[in-house]
C-alpha positions, 0 to 999 in steps of 0.5 A: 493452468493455475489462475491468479489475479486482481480485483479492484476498480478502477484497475488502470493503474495497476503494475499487477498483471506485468509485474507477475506476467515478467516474474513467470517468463524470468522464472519460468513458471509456464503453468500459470498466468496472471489477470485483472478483474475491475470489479465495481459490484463485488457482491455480484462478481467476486462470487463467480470469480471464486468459482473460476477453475484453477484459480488459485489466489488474489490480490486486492486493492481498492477500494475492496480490502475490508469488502471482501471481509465477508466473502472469507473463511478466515483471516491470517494474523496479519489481516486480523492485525490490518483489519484489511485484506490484500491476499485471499488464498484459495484453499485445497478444501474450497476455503478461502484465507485472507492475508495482509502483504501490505503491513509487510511491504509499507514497513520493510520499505520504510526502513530500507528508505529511511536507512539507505538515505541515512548511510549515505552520511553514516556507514552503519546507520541504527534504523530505527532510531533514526526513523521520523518520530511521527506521521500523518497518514493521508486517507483512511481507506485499507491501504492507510490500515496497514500503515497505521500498523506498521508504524505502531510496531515501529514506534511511530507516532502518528495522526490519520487527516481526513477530508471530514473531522473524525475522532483522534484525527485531523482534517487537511484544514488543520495540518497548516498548524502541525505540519512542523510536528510531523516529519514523514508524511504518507500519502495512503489516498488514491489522488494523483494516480494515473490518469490524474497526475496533476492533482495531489493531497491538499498540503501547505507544501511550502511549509515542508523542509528537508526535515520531511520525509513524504512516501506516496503509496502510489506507483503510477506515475513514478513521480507524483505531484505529491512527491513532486512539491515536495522534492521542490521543498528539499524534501525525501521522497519516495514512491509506491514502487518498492512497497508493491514489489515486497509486498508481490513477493510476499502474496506469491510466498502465501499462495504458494503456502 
């Protein structure tokens, strides 16, 4: 039995284990199964882990995409893009490689948003000329890393907010005065996952229009306060969903290498 799975914690709001579980029942894959391991001590678990019999690869979440830096062997040009990881890929050798899935998902569901929005009002719309010219990325954990990525290579401008002042970056106390400046907003933060869905970044939301674009890296709920203010405001809003489901199919193309 080949062995994938998560590691992460806390894992309660994690669509991992169903989506990969329905993705081996659609496509018959009957040799393999997908499973969660919460992970709050990664020093001590994520070496016995390693040592689990026919395991053959993991996905990571937070808050444990650059904790398992030291665990690797070596990083794929997508985690050295990063500086983070979310794809490890045990080895035929023993070795383990640590890949970035996200960059791909965050950039490829970005420009798919963007441009079906678009097309609605023009057929054949140039995505990424119409892409929001600048972003506040919300969080500065792993996930926030390949954000920045994705939307350096885009040419988007962009500012990471911070609850404490940090070099180049912006404080949530300081986007009152620039939130007209920056049209699409990233929430990168876990705040609003499930269980606590009544609670959302702390934004001016009544200073949002329907020039802002705000994506939610959360899935769980499907539609958070976050994206819910905004809708209130005639925003675009988007959830975390598609990201995942690109961002699966890409760690499920890695692991099978």
């Amino acid at each position: 039995m080949t062995r994938y799975g998560l590691i992460g914690h806390p894992l309660t709001h994690s669509f991992s284990q169903t989506y990969f579980t329905e993705k081996f029942a659609r496509e018959g894959i009957t040799n393999a199964r997908y499973d969660l391991f919460d992970m709050p001590d990664i020093q001590a678990e994520l070496p016995e882990l390693l040592r689990l019999p026919g395991l053959r690869g993991l996905n990571v979440t937070i808050p444990h995409k650059t904790n398992v830096l030291p665990f690797l062997d070596r990083l794929d040009a997508s985690a050295q893009k990063v500086g983070a990881v979310n794809v490890i890929r045990l080895e035929a050798d023993g070795t383990k490689t640590g890949f970035n899935s996200d960059y791909y998902g965050f950039r490829q569901s970005l420009t798919e948003w963007v441009g079906d929005t678009v097309r609605e009002q023009s057929d054949d719309p140039d995505v990424l000329s119409i892409l929001p010219a600048n972003a506040l990325v919300l969080g500065t954990g792993g996930a926030s890393k390949a954000v920045v990525a994705a939307l350096t290579d885009l040419g988007i401008s962009h500012k990471m907010v911070s609850r404490t002042p940090a070099t180049d970056g912006l404080t949530y106390a300081d986007i009152p005065s620039v939130i007209a400046d920056y049209q699409l907003l990233v929430n990168c933060s876990p705040v609003g996952t499930y269980p606590n869905i009544n609670a959302a970044p702390d934004l001016p939301y009544n200073q949002l229009t329907s020039e802002h674009w705000l994506y939610d890296l959360v899935y769980n709920p499907a539609e958070t306060e976050f994206m819910r203010l905004g809708k209130a405001q005639g925003a675009a809003v988007m959830n975390g969903y598609q990201m995942l489901v690109l961002q699966a199919e890409k760690a499920w193309s890695i692991w099978q290498g």
